[in-house]
Every structure is written in structure tokens, then in C-alpha cells.
C-alpha distance (Angstrom), angle and dihedral (degrees) to the residues before:
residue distance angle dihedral
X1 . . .
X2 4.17 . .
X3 3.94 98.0 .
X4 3.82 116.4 64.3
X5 3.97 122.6 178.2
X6 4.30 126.7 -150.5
X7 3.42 134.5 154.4
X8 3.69 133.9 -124.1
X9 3.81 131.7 166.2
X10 3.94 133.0 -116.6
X11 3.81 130.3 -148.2
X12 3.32 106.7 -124.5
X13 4.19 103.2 173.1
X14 4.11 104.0 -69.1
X15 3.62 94.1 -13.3
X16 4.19 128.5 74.4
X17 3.96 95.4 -149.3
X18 3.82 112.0 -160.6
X19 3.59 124.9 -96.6
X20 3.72 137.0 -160.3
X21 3.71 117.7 -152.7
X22 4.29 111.3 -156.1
X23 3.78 111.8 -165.9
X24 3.93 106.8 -172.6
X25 3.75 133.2 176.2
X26 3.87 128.4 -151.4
X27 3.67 133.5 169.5
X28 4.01 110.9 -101.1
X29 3.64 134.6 99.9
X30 4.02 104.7 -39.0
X31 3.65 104.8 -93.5
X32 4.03 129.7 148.4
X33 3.65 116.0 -146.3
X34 3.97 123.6 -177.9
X35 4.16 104.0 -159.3
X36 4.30 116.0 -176.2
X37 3.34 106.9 89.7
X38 4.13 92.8 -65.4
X39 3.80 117.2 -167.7
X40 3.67 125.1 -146.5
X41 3.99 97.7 -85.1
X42 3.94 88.2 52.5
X43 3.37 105.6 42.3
X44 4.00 82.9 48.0
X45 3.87 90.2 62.2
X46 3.86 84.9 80.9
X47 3.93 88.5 88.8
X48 4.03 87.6 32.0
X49 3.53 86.1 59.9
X50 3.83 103.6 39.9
X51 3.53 92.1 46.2
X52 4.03 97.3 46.8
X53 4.23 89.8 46.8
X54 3.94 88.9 54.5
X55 3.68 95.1 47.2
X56 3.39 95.6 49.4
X57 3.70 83.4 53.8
X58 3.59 99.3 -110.8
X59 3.83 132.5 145.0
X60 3.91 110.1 -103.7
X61 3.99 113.1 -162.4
X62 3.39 130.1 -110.7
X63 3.58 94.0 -152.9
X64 3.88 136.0 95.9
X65 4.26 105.7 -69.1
X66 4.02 121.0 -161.3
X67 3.39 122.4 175.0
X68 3.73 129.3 -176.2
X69 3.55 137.5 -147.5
X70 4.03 109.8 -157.7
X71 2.78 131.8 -124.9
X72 4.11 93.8 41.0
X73 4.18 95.5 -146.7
X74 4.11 91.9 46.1
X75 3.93 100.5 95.7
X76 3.80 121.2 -131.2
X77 3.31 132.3 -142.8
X78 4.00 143.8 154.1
X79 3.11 125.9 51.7
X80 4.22 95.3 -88.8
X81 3.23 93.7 114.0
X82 4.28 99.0 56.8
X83 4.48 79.0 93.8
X84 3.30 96.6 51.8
X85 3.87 96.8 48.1
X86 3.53 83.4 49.0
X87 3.25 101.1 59.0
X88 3.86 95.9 39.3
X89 3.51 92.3 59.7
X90 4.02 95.1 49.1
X91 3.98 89.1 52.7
X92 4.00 90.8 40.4
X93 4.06 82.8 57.2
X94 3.92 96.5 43.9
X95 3.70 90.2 -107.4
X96 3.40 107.3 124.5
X97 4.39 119.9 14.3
X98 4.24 112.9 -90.1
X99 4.17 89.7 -158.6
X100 4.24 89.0 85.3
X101 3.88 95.0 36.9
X102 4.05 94.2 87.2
X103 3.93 85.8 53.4
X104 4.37 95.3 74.0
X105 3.53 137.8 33.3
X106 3.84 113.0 -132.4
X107 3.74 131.5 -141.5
X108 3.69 127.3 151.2
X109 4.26 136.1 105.6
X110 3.37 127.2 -116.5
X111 3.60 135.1 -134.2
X112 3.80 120.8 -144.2
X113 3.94 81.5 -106.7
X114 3.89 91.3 63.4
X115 3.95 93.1 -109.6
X116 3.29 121.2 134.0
X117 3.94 126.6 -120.9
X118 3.69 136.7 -146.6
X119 3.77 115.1 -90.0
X120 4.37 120.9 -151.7
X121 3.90 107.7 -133.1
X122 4.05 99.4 40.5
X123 3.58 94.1 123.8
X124 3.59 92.8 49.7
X125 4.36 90.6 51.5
X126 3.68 87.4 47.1
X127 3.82 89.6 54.7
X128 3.95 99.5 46.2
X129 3.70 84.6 37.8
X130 3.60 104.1 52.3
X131 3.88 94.0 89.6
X132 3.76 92.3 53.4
X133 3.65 90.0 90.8
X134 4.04 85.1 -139.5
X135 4.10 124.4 114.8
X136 3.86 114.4 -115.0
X137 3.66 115.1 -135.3
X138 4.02 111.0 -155.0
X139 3.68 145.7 159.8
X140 3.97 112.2 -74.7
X141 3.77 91.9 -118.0
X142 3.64 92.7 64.5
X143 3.83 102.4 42.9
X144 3.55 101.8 83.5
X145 4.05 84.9 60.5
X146 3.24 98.9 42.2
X147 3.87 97.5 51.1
X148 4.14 89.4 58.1
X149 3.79 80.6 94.8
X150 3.93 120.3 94.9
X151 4.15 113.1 -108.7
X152 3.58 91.2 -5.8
X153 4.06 107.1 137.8
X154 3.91 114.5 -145.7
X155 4.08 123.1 -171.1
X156 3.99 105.1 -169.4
X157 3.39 118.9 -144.5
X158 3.84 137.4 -165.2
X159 3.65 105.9 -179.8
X160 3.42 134.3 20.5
X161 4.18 93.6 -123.6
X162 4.05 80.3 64.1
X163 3.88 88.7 58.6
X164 3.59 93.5 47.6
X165 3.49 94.3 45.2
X166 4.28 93.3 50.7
X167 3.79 85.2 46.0
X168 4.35 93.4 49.5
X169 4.24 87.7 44.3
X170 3.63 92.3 -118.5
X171 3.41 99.9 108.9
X172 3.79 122.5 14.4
X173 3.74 127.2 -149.7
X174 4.14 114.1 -144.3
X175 3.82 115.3 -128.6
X176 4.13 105.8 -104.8
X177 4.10 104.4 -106.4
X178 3.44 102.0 -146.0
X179 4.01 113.5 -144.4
X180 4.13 121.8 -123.1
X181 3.50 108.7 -87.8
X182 4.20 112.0 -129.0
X183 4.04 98.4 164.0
X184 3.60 106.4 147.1
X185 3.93 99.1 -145.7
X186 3.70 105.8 -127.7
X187 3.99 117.0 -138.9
X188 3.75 124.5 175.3
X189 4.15 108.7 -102.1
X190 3.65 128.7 -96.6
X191 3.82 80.9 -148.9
X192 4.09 94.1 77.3
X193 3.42 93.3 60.7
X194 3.85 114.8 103.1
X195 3.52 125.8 -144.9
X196 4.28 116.6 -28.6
X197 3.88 87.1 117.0
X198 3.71 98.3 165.2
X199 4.41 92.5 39.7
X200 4.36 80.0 56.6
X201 3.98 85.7 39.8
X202 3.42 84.1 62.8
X203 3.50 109.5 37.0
X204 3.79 84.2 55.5
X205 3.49 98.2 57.9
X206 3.69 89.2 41.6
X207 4.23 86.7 58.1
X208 3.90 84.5 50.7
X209 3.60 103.2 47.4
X210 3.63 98.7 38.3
X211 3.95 90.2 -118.8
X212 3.75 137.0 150.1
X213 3.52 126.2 -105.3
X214 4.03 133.9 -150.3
X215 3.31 121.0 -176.0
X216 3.74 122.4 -163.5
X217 4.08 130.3 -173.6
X218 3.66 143.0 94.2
X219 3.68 130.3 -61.1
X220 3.45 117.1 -66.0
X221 3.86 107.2 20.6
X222 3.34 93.3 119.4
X223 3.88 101.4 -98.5
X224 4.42 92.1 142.9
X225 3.42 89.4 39.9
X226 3.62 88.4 61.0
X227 3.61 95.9 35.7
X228 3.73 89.0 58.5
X229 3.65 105.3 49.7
X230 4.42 90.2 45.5
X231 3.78 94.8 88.1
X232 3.56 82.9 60.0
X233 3.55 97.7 67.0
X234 3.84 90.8 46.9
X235 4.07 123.2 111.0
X236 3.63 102.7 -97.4
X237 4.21 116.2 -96.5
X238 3.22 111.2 -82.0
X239 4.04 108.3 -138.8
X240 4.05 97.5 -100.1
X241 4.09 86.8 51.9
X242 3.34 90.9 40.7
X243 4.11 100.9 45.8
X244 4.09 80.5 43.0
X245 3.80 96.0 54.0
X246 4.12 89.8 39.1
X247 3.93 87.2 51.1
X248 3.73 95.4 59.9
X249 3.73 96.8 44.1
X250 3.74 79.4 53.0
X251 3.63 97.2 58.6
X252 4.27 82.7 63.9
X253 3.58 92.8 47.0
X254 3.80 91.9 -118.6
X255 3.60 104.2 111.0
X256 3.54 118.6 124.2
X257 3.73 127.2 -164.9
X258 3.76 91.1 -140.3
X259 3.34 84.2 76.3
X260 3.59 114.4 55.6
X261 3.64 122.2 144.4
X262 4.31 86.8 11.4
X263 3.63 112.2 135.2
X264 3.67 100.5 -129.8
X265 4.02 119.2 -130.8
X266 4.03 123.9 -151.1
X267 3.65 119.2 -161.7
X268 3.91 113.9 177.6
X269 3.77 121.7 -164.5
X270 3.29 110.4 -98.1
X271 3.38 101.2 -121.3
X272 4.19 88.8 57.1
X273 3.89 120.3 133.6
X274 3.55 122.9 -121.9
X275 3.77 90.2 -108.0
X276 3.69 92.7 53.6
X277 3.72 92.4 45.9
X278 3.65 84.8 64.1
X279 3.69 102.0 39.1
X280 4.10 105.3 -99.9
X281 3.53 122.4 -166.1
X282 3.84 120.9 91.7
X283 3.76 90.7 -63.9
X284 3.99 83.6 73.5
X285 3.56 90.1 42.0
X286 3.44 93.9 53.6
X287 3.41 93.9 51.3
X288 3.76 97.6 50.6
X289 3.80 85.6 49.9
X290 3.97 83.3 52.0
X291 3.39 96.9 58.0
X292 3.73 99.0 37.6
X293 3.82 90.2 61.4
X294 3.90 92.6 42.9
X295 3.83 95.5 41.3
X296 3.77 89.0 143.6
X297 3.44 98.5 89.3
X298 3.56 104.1 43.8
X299 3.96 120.2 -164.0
X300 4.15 114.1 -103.9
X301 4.08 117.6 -100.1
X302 3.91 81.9 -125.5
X303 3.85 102.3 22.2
X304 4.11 110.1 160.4
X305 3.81 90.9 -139.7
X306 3.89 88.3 87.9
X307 3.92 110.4 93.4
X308 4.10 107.4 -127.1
X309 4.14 95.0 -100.8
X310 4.10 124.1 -169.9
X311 3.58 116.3 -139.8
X312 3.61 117.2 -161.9
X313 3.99 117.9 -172.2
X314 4.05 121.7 151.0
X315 3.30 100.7 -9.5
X316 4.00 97.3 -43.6
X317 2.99 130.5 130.7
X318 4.21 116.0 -162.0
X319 3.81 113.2 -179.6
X320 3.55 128.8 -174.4
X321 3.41 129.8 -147.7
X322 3.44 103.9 161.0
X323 3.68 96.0 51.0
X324 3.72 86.6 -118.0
X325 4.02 93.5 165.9
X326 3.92 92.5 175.0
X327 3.31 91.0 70.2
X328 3.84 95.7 79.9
């Protein structure tokens, strides 16, 4: 068999849009050619790849190799898709069995050693994916993460030769069982504030009614301190906000386990540019070029995926409680 068919996913902005990875092998000149709109970090898992199938002591072929990343005007990037490659080309070559390959989705990089590295976004696959109905095979770093989400069935992996052996039957890998999650998300207390009764009336009605607040005075009145201790009068996260919230963090790579089901809190230096605020850099950029290209599924006004930020600019003091980010 030369043509061998996975699936992967893509981050496209909020959303981890579905991709099929096609490994095929002609006769020709040897030559390996990645087609799907690649960018630089994927079409630079060529040598990844190479270098990680002879290590792991595995034939690589000296035949013409396309693969292709589908659908053609989703852009790639990261190196997720160095496992998926992998294993293409190894069931393209008769290597390892193609009947179990339509069973997982892969994501995962490689190092020249044939280990496989911690990805940023896994969470946020696991989520989209989870009504797939298909098994996602990832690096062990990333599985406790990724298994936060309900029904969603993780293999971790540490090497690609573990991979190939779960997917041959010699050598299976057991789904990660991930523990119940009783962190009590710690806040600093409302209580230590003295006196501004009628900012905290407020601020408590705003936690009830699901409101914005904006806060307006000179330095030093106490509007961050405030600020800061509000998401600790909030109802705690309920598992959809909180899996929602955990998933974007995840998309940055920043997420931490510790703090599951912990509203998180943003407080920018005053002095902060609009394009800071936001992130900047070509992260942001990429993003917005995400988004523009994927336009058909644009984000809601009042969309709970947006972590509750506090801007501070000139003695202001904008919170958001309904994760309203259009209102910047």
C-alpha cells in the first residue's frame, strides 16, 4: 500500500479544525514534499522526520514522498504534525498495519531521537475533538491536560517506537485515567478590604447579575485591589466554563493543572499599549490571519472562552465579568 490516511487537528483561532494528513509514495527521484499550506516549522519536520525514522531503526524510502495537509487553505503550523508524518510514512512502506490508523488522531513532535515532545494547544484538540468518537494519541507531557475533558480518551506516548508498537499489537499503550480534580482555587478575600462599602456593594451585585464593572478614581483608592479579590466572590466554574477557559490558556502553552476551575485575573500595567494589551507580536498576527481565513465561524459577542481580564489605563479600572472581550 503507498497512500496511507490519519487525522490530526489544526488551531485555527478558538477552534481546532480537523485535519487529514496523506502520506503517498511514487517512483521518481527520492524527494519529500509536504503540500497544505505548510509553514516553516512544518515543512521543516522533513529532517525531524527522516532523522527520528532512522534512529528508531526504521527503513526510510528512497522513493518520491507527498504529504498533504487537508484542507489546502487551513494554514499549518507547529510542529504537531512531525507524529503523524511519521506514522504515515511507516504504514505507506508496510511497516507498521494502516487497518487501526482511522481509530486515533495524532499530534506530537519528534526529536531526531524518535521521542516525542510537548505540543501548546492539546487541551484545546482534545476539546473540539472529543465528539469525534476517535482516540487521540499524544506526547505523555500533555496527557494529563488533555484528559481534563469529559469522555475524551488519551493514549500517552513517549517515543514514537511506543506508537508503532500500540498500533502493530505488540505492545499496547493504556489510556491515561485522569484523577478527580478537588483544587479549591485560592483568591485573595473581599473580607481584607477596609471600608469602600458601596464600591463592594457594587461589585457584589455585579458577581450576581453577571454585569460589568468600571471603576473610575485616582491612583491609589484601591480600584486593583478590588479588581483582584472580585473573582473571588464569583460562583465557582462550572466544568464547561472551566474546560473553555483552560482550553485557551492551552492554546499559549501556559496552562497549568494547578489551576483548574481558577478564574484567571489579568492586570496590565497601566501604562500598556493597545497592542500589548492584546498580546502583539506575530503570535497576534497569526491569529488575526487565522481568523481572517476561517471567518466562517465567527467568535460570539459574549462567548465564555474569554478569560475575565482587568485593564487598568489612567486611573480606570474596566472589569469584565461577562467576558465581553469586544468591549476593549
Amino acid at each position: 500500500m503507498s497512500l496511507a490516511v490519519l487525522y490530526s487537528r489544526a488551531l485555527s483561532g478558538m477552534e481546532a479544525e480537523l485535519v487529514t494528513v496523506e502520506v503517498h509514495l511514487a517512483g521518481g527521484l527520492p524527494s519529500f514534499t509536504i503540500v497544505g499550506l505548510p509553514e516553516t516549522e512544518v515543512k521543516e519536520s522533513r529532517e525531524r522526520v527522516r532523522a527520528a525514522l532512522q534512529n528508531c531503526q526504521f527503513d526510510f524510502p528512497a522513493r518520491r514522498i507527498t504529504v498533504n495537509l487537508a484542507p489546502a487553505d487551513l494554514p499549518k503550523e507547529s510542529g504537531r504534525y512531525d507524529l503523524p508524518i511519521a506514522l504515515g510514512i511507516l504504514a505507506a512502506t508496510g511497516q507498521i498495519p494502516a487497518d487501526k490508523l482511522a481509530a486515533y488522531e495524532y499530534a506530537g513532535e519528534l526529536a531526531l531521537t524518535g521521542e516525542l515532545r510537548p505540543i501548546r494547544g492539546a487541551l484545546a484538540m482534545t476539546y473540539r475533538a472529543a465528539g469525534s468518537g476517535r482516540a487521540f494519541i499524544l506526547p505523555e507531557l500533555n496527557a494529563a491536560e488533555a484528559a481534563l475533558v469529559e469522555n475524551a480518551v488519551v493514549y500517552p506516548a513517549k517515543t514514537l517506537l511506543q506508537v508503532a508498537a500500540h498500533l502493530t499489537g505488540r505492545e499496547t499503550i493504556q489510556p491515561w485515567l485522569s484523577q478527580p480534580q478537588t483544587i479549591i482555587p485560592h483568591y485573595p478575600d473581599m473580607s481584607e478590604v477596609k471600608g469602600q462599602e458601596q464600591v463592594k456593594r457594587a461589585l457584589e451585585i455585579a458577581a450576581t447579575g453577571g454585569h460589568s464593572v468600571l471603576m473610575v478614581g485616582p491612583p491609589g483608592t484601591g480600584k486593583s485591589m478590588l479588581a483582584e479579590r472580585f473573582p473571588g466572590i464569583l460562583p465557582q466554574m462550572t466544568e464547561r466554563e472551566a474546560l473553555e477557559s483552560a482550553a485557551l490558556q492551552s492554546l499559549d502553552g501556559c496552562f497549568d493543572v494547578a489551576r483548574w476551575k481558577t478564574r484567571p485575573y489579568r492586570a496590565p500595567h497601566h501604562t500598556a499599549s493597545s497592542v500589548a494589551l492584546v498580546g502583539g507580536g506575530c503570535d497576534l498576527s497569526k491569529l488575526m490571519r487565522l481568523k481572517r481565513n476561517r471567518c466562517d465561524k465567527p467568535i460570539s459577542k459574549n462567548s465564555s472562552l474569554f478569560p475575565t481580564p482587568s485593564w487598568s489605563h489612567q486611573g480606570w479600572r474596566f472589569f469584565l465579568r461577562d467576558h465581553n472581550a469586544h468591549s476593549f
